[in-house]
C-alpha positions, 0 to 999 in steps of 0.5 A, a space after each residue: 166171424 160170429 159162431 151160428 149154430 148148425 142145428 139151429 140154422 138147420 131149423 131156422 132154414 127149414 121154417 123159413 122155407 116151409 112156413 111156421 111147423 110143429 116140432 114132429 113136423 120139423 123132425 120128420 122134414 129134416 130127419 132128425 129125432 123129435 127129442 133134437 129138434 125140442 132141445 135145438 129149439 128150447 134152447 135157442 128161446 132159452 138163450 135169446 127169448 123172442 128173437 128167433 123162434 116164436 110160437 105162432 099158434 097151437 094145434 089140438 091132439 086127437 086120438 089121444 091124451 096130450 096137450 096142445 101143440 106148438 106150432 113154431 116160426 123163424 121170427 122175433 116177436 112175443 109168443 101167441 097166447 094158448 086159448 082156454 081149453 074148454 073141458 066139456 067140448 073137449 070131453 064130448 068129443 073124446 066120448 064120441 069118439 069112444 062111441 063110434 069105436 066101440 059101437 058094436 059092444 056098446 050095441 050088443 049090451 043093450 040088445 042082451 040088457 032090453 031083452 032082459 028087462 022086456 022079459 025075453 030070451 036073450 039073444 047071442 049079442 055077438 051076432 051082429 059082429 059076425 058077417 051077414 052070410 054066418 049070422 043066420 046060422 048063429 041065431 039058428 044054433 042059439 036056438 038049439 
């Protein structure tokens, strides 16, 4: 009788019921760490390259700085190749992003930095963060 590894048929079963998944996909459907379900897979193609697991694409990571991740098969056969990352598509997003995160600041320095260049008094850039009902009495005791 042949050993087969209980991890590994955990996993194999897993795929072959749920269709091709990424490792933290895995790890949350069987419960385990995602530290157990890399090292049960890293493994496994260690020991016997393009037999039982292949990687059958890769998802992009938003929100925060990684690579892209594999996305994993129960089948034989070669790996897909990753696509070029393309920087500057890439940095676009991240920046837009950033922008729509933190439009209220970014609006606030430019309403103080305008006022500045036009001559004007500056205004409590703070305003508009402050809920529409108070921010009469903001600009009214900037004014004081």
């Amino acid at each position: 009788m042949k050993f087969q590894p209980i991890n590994r048929s955990q996993v194999v079963a897993a795929l072959q019921e749920n269709g091709p998944m990424t490792k933290l996909e895995l790890a949350e459907y069987l419960g385990w760490t995602t530290d157990k379900v890399g090292t049960t897979i890293s493994t496994t193609r260690n020991l016997h390259p393009e037999k039982i697991f292949r990687v059958v694409g890769h998802k992009s990571i938003t929100g925060r700085r990684a690579r892209d991740v594999s996305i994993y098969a129960a089948e034989a056969g070669p790996d897909v190749k990753k696509k070029p990352v393309d920087k500057a598509k890439r940095r676009k997003a991240t920046e837009a992003r950033y922008r729509e995160k933190h439009r209220a600041i970014i609006s606030a320095r430019n309403q103080v930095a305008n006022a500045s260049k036009h001559g004007k008094k500056a205004i409590n850039p703070w305003a508009q963060l402050a809920p529409p009902c108070l921010r009469a009495h903001l600009s009214a005791s900037a004014a004081l």
